[in-house]
MARDREN-458548 format. One line per 8 residues: their letters; for each residue x, y, z of C-alpha. Coordinates in nm, 2 decimals. Layout:
A	X/Y/Z | ...
***
This chain:
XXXXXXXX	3.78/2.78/-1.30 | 4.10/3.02/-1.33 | 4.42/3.00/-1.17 | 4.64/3.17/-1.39 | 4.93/3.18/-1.23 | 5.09/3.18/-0.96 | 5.39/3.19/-0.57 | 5.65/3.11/-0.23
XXXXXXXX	5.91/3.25/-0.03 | 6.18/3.25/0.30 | 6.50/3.34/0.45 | 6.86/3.32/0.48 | 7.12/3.42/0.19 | 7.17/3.78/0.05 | 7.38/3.71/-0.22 | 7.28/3.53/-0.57
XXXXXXXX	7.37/3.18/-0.64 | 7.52/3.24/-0.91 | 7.76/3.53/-1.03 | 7.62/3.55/-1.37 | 7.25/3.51/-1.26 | 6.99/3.74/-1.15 | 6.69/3.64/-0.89 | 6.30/3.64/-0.99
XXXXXXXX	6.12/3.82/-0.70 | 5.83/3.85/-0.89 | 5.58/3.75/-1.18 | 5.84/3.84/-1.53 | 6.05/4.16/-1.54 | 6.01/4.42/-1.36 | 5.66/4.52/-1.26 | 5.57/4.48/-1.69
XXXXXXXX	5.45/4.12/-1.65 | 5.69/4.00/-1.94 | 5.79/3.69/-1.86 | 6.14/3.66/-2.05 | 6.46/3.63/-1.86 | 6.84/3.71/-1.95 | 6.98/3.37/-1.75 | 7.17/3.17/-1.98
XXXXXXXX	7.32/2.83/-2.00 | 6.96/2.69/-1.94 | 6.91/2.32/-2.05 | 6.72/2.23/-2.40 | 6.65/1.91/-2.29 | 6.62/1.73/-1.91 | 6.56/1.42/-1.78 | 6.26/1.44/-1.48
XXXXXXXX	6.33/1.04/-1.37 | 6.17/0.79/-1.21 | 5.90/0.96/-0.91 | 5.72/0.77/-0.67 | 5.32/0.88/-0.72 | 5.25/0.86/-0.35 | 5.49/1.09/-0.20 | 5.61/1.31/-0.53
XXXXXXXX	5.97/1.21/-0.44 | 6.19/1.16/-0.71 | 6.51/0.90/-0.74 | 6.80/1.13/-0.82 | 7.02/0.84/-0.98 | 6.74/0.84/-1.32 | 6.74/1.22/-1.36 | 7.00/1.39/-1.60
XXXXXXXX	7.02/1.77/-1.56 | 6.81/1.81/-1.27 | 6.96/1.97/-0.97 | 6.73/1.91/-0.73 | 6.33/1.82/-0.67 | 6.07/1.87/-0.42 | 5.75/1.74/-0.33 | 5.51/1.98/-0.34
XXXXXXXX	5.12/1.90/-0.27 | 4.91/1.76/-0.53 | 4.78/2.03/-0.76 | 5.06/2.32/-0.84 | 4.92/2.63/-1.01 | 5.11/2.87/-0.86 | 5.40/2.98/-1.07 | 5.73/2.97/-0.84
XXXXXXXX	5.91/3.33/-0.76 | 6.27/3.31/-0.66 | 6.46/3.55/-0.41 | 6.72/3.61/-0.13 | 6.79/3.22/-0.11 | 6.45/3.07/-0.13 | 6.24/2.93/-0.37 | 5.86/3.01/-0.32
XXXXXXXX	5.53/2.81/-0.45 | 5.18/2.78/-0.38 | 4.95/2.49/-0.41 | 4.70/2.26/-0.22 | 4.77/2.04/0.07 | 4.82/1.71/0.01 | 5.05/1.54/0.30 | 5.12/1.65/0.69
XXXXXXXX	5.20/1.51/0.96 | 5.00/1.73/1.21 | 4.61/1.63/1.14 | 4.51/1.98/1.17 | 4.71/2.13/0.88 | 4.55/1.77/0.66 | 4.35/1.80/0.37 | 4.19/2.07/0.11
XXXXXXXX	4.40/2.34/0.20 | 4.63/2.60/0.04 | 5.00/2.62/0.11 | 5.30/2.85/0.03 | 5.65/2.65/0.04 | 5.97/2.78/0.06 | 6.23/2.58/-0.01 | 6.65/2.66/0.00
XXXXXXXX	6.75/2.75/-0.34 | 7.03/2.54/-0.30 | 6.90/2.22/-0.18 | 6.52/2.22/-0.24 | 6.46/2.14/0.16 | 6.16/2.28/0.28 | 6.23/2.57/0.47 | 5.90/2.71/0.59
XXXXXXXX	5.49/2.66/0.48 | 5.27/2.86/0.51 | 4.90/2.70/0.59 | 4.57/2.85/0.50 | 4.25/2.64/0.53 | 3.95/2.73/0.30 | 3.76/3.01/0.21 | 3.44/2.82/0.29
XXXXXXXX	3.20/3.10/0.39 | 3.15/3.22/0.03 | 3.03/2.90/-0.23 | 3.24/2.79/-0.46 | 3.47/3.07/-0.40 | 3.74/2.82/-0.31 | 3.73/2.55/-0.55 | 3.80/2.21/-0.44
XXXXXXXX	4.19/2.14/-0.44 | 4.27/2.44/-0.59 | 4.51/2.58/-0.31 | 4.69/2.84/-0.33 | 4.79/2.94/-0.71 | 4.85/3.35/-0.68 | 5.24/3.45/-0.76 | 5.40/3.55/-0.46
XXXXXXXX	5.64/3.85/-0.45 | 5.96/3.92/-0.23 | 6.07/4.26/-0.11 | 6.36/4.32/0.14 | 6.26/4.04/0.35 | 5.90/4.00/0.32 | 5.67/3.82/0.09 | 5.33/3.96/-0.03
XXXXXXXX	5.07/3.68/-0.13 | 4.67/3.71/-0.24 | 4.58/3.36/-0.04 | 4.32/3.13/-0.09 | 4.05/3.27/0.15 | 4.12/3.61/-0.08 | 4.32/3.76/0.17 | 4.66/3.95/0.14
XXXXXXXX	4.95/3.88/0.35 | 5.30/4.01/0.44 | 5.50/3.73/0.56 | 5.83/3.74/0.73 | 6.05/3.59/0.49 | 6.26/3.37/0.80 | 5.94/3.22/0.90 | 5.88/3.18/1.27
XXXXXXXX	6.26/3.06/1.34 | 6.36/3.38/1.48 | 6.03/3.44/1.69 | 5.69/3.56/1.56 | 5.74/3.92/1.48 | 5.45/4.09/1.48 | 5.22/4.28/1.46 | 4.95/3.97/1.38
XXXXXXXX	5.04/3.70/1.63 | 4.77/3.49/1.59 | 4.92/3.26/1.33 | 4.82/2.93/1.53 | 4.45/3.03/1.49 | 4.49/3.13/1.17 | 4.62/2.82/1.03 | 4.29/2.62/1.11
XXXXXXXX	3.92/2.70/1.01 | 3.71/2.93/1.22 | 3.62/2.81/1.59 | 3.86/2.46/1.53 | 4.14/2.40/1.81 | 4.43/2.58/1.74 | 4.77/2.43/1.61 | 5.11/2.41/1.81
XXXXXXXX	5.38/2.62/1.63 | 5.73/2.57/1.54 | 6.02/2.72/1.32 | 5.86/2.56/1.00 | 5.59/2.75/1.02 | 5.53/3.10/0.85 | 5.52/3.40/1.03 | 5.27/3.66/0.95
XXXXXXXX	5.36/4.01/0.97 | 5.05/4.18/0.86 | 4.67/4.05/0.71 | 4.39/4.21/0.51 | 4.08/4.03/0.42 | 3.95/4.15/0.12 | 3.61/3.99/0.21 | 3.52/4.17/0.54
XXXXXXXX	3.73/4.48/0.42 | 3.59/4.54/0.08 | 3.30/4.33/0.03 | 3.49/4.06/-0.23 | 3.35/3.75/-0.32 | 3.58/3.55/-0.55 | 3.48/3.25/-0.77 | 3.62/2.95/-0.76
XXXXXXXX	4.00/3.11/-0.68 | 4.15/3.40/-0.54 | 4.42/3.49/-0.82 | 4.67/3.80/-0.82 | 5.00/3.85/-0.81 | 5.02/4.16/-0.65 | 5.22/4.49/-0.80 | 5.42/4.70/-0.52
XXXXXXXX	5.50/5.06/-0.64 | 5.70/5.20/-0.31 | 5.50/5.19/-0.01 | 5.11/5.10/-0.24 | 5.03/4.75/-0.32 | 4.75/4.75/-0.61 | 4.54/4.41/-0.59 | 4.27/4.28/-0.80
XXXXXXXX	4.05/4.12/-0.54 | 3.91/3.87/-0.79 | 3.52/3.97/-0.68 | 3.29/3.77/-0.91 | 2.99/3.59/-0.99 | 2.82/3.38/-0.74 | 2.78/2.95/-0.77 | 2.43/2.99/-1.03
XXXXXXXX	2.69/3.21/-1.21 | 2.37/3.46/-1.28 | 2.47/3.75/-1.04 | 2.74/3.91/-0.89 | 2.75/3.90/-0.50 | 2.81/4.21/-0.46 | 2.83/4.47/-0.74 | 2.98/4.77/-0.54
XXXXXXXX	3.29/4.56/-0.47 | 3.55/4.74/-0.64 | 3.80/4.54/-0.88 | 4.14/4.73/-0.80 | 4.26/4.82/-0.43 | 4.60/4.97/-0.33 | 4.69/4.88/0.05 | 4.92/5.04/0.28
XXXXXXXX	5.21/4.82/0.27 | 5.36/4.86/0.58 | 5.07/4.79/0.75 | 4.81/4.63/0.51 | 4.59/4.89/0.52 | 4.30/4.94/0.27 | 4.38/5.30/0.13 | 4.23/5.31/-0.19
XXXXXXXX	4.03/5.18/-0.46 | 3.91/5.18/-0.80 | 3.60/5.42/-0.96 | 3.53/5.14/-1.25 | 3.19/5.11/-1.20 | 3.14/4.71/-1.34 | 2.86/4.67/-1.12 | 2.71/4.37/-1.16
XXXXXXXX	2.87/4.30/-1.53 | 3.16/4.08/-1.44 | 3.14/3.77/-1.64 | 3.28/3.54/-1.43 | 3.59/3.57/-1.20 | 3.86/3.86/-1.22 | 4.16/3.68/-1.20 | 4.44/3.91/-1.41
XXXXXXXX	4.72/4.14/-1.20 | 4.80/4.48/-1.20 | 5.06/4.59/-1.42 | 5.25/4.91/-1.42 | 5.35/5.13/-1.73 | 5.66/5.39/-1.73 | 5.60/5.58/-2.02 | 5.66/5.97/-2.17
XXXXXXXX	5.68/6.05/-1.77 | 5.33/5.88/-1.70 | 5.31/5.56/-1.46 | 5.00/5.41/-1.51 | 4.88/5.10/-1.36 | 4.68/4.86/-1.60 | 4.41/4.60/-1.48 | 4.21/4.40/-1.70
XXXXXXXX	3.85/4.28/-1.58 | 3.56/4.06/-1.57 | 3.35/4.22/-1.80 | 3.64/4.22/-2.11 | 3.75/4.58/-2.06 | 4.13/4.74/-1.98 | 4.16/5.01/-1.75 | 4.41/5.25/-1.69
XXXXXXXX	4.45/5.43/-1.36 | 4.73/5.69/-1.29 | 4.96/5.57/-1.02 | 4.95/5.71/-0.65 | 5.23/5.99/-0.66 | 5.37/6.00/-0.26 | 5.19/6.27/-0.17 | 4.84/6.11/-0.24
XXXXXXXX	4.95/5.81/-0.08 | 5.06/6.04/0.19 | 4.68/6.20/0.18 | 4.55/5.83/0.18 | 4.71/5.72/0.47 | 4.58/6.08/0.67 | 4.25/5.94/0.56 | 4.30/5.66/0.65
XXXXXXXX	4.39/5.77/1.01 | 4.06/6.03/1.06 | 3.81/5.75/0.92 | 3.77/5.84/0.63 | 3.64/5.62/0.30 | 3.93/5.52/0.06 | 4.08/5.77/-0.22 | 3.96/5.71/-0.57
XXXXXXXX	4.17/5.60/-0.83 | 4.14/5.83/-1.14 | 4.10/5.60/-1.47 | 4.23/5.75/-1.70 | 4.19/5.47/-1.98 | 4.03/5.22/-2.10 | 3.97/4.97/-2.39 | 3.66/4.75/-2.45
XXXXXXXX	3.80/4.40/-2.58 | 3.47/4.24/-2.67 | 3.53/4.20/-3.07 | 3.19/4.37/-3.15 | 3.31/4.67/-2.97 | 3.54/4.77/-3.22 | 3.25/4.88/-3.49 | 2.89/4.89/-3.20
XXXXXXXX	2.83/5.08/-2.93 | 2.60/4.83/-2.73 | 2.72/4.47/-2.64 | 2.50/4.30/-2.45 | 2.69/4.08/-2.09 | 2.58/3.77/-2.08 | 2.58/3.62/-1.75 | 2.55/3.21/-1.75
XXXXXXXX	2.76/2.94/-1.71 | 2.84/2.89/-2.09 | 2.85/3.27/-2.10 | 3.00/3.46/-2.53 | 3.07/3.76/-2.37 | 3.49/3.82/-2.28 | 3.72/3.89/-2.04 | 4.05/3.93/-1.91
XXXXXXXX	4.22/3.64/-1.76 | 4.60/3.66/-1.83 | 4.80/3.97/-1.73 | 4.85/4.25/-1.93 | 5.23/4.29/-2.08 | 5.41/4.65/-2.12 | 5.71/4.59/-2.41 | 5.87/4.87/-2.62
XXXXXXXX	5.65/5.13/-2.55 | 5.31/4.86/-2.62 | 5.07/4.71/-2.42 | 4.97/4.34/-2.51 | 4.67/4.21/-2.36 | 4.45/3.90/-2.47 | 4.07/3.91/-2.46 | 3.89/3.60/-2.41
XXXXXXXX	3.59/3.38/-2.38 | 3.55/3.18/-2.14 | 3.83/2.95/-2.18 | 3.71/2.70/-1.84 | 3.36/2.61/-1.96 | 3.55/2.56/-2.37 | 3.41/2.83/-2.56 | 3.65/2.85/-2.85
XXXXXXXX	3.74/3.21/-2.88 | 3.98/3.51/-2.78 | 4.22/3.71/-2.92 | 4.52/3.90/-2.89 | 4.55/4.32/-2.86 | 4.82/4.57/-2.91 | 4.73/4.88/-2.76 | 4.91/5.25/-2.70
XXXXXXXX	4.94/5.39/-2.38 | 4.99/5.71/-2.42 | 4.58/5.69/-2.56 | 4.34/5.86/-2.29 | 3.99/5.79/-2.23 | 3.77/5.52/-2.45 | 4.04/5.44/-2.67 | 3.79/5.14/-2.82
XXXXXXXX	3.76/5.30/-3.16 | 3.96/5.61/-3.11 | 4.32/5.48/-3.17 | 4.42/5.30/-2.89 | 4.40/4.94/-3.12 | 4.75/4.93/-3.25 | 4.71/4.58/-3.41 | 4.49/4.23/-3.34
XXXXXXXX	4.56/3.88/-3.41 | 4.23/3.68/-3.43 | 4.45/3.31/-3.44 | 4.44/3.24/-3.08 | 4.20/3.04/-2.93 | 4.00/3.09/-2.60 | 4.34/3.16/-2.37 | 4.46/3.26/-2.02
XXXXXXXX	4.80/3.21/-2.07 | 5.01/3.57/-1.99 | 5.21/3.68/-2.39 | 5.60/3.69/-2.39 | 5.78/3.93/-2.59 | 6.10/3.94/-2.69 | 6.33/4.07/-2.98 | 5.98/4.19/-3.19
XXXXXXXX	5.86/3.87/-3.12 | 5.51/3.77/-2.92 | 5.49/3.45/-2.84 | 5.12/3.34/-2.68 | 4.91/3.01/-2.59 | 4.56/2.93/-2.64 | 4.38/2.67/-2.51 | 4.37/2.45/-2.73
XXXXXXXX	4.72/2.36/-2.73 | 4.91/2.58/-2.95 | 5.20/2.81/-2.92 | 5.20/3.13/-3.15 | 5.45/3.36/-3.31 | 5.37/3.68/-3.38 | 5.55/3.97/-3.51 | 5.52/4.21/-3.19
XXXXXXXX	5.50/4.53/-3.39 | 5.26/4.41/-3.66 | 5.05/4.13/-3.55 | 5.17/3.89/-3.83 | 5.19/3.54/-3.77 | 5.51/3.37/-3.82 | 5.47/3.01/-3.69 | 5.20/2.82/-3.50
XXXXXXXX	5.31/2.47/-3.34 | 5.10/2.23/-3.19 | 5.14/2.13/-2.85 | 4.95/1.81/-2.80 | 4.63/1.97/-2.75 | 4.41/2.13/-2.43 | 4.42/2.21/-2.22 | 4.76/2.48/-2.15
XXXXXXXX	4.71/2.71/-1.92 | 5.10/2.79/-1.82 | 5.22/3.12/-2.01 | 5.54/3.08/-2.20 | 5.91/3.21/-2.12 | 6.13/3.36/-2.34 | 6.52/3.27/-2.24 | 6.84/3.21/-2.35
XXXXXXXX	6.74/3.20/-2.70 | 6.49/2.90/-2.62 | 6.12/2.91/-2.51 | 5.96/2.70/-2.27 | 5.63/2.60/-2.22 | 5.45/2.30/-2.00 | 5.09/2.17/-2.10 | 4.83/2.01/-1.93
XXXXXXXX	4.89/1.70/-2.14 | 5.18/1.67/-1.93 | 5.48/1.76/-2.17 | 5.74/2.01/-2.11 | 5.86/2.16/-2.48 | 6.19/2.37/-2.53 | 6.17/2.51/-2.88 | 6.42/2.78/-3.08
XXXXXXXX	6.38/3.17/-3.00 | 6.29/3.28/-3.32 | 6.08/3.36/-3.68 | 6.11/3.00/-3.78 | 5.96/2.64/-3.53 | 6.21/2.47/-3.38 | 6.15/2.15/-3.15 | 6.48/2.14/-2.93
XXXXXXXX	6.28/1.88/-2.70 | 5.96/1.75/-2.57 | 5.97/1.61/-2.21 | 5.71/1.34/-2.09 | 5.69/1.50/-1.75 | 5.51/1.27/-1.44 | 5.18/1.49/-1.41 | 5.02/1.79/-1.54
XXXXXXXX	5.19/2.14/-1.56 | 4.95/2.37/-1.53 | 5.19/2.67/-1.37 | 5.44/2.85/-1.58 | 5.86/2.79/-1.57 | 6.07/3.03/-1.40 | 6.45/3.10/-1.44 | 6.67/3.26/-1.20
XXXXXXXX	7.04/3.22/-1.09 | 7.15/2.96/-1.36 | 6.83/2.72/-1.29 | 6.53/2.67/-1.51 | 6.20/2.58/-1.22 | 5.94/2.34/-1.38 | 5.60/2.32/-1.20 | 5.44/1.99/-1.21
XXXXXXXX	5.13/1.89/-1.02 | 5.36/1.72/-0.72 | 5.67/1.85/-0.79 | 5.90/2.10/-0.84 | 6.20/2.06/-1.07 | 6.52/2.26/-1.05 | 6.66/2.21/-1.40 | 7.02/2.33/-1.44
XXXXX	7.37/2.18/-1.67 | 7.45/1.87/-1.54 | 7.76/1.98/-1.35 | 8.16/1.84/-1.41 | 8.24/1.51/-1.21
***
């Protein structure tokens, strides 16, 4: 199964909590998925207390640089975006007090920046039409993003949705209005609302719009260039894991997003060679006066597409209007990542559950004029291998064997962790439990620490000269920015982290199966 990463959001202030700090909107900077971060005075070392294991509460007195905590479901995947006041998260549902919104669900939370009280959920029950497309407990684990008021979210049932970011406390706003129904399954009584309760502002299912049929998750963090949204809509292989469901599903879609609507989408052509799931995001390139958009695949391949300028979006939405099909995307790219690639023309895809073939799970990164991108095998059924690429961007058409390989580093390990790079350095985890550094302009290794073994499936961040990185073995480590290992701590943390750490306004988030942790300096008495 793949949840790489990922989201929540609501209301209230405009202005930063603190002076020196900068929000996180979104999954790393920018739209370049680099997860590195210029806060500072983030904490090498915290102390997560004493929780109670049946409600995720944890006693304040026992903590020591923890500002505040929140109880938050009982899996957590979805990496935390922070913005305009509120601190957003998905996961499953684990506790309610209304029976209807009980059980294997997916939520988004948005908590108060400040305080950590819950501000707002939003309630999505599963995607049980299409098997194992929803995997049990699972909930919602795609990385939210916040623009001007609204959050965008891929949901569980492999839907997008633009929610108000004030919930319903100022009213339901429109255009959907049907958020009671909504929150239940299909033909079940509808729920009573109130102001903590999300509001949705627009929907798009991906499954009656383009024909997607996820496995086991729904996973993107969507990318918003002006008024286009580009989503991967995660369309894979079906429960035998033998077939795709259906092979004309496209990959990459850009919606309309002021109104959701589908306005165009990609001309890869996978067909039914997707390996498994397609779970990476979208990621946009800036480069030479290009802007590209970059999506990596289920079948181990890159793809570039040139951006909508705003007059095809303009011709999109006329389309749109007259009932007409969707634009095409122009690829303009593309890089095969299966290792064999590099010297054969013909690599067979295998498709079973134990599957050699490769893919792309983690995002790709855009750094000083580089794209990083790791390749993998099938890192949720423990086949051992995967490997890390530097490509150039500027390269057009196959670039397999025609120079668009800039470097490789074989050490890695099967991986769907997301790379961070920062001052020449690339720092990357593989599944096995290991953190690498690796010179970002050459591919040499400088360090490789263990992390306590498999299985890590957070991505690293890169800030205030430290780097942070949670494991599935339930320890949170802080070591030294740098060319040479450096423990600066390792935290026994209450449950698994399986979701990466965020930093925004002074305040270092830590995702743990139950809970959230806002770490900050323990402040003067």
């Amino acid at each position: 199964m793949p949840f790489i990463i990922l989201p929540l959001f609501l209301v209230v202030s405009l202005l930063s909590i603190s002076a020196d700090g900068a929000d996180a909107p979104q999954w790393g900077q920018r739209w370049t998925r680099n997860l590195v971060s210029e806060e500072k005075n983030l904490p090498a070392t915290f102390n997560p207390g004493r929780r109670n294991p049946q409600d995720g509460t944890v006693d304040p007195t026992t903590t020591l640089n923890v500002r505040w905590t929140a109880p938050i479901g009982d899996v957590l995947y979805g990496t935390p975006v922070i913005a305009e006041g509120c601190v957003f998260v998905g996961s499953n549902r684990s506790r309610s007090s209304d029976p209807k919104l009980h059980g294997d669900k997916g939520v988004l939370t948005c908590l108060d920046e400040k305080t950590g009280e819950l501000r707002w959920e939003f309630v999505v029950p599963k995607l049980v039409e299409v098997r194992f497309g929803d995997w049990h407990n699972v909930g919602i684990c795609s990385t939210p993003v916040v623009e001007n008021g609204k959050v965008y979210l891929v949901t569980n049932r492999c839907e997008v949705v633009c929610l108000d970011i004030n919930g319903l406390v100022d009213g339901n706003q429109g255009p959907f209005l049907d958020e009671a129904q909504h929150a239940v399954p299909a033909g079940a009584e509808p729920i009573m609302l109130n102001d903590k309760l999300a509001d949705i502002i627009w929907r798009t299912d991906m499954v009656a719009e383009v024909g997607a049929f996820p496995h086991n998750a729904s996973s993107c963090s969507v990318l918003i260039d002006g008024d286009a949204i580009y989503v991967c809509t995660s369309n894979g292989v079906d429960w035998t894991h033998r077939r795709v469901l259906n092979s004309t599903a496209p990959t990459l879609i850009v919606l309309d997003k002021v109104t959701g609507a589908v306005l165009a989408v990609d001309a890869f052509g996978l067909g039914p060679n997707i390996v498994h799931g397609q779970w990476s995001s979208p990621t946009l390139v800036e480069i030479d006066g290009k802007r590209l958009v970059l999506q990596g695949t289920g079948n181990g391949w890159l793809f570039a597409v040139d951006a909508l300028t705003p007059e095809q979006l303009a011709d999109a939405r006329k389309r749109r209007a007259e009932g007409q099909s969707p634009l095409k995307l122009k690829t303009v790219g593309k890089f095969n990542g299966h290792p064999l690639a590099q010297t054969q023309d013909v690599i067979p895809l295998e498709h079973f559950h134990d599957t050699k073939s490769y893919k792309v799970v983690a995002n790709p990164v855009f750094a000083d004029r580089k794209v990083y991108v790791i390749f993998t095998q099938e890192l949720y059924h423990n086949i051992p291998n995967g490997w890390v690429a530097c490509l150039d961007p500027t390269k057009t058409g196959d670039t397999t064997r025609s120079g668009g390989l800039l470097w490789a580093y074989d050490g890695i390990s099967s991986s769907g962790s997301t790379p961070a790079v920062l001052d020449g350095l690339l720092y990357v985890v593989d599944n096995s439990g290991r953190l690498h550094c690796v010179d970002a302009e050459t591919g040499k290794p400088y360090w490789v620490h263990n992390l306590g073994g498999s299985p890590v499936w957070a991505s690293p961040l890169v800030a205030d000269g430290k780097v942070f990185i949670g494991t599935g073995r339930r320890i949170f480590w802080t070591l030294r920015h740098g060319k040479e290992p450096e423990v600066l701590s390792r935290i026994a943390m209450p449950d698994q982290i399986m979701a990466s750490p965020v930093a925004a306004n002074g305040v270092l988030y830590v995702p743990v199966f139950g809970t959230l942790y806002a770490v900050a300096m323990q402040s003067s008495p």
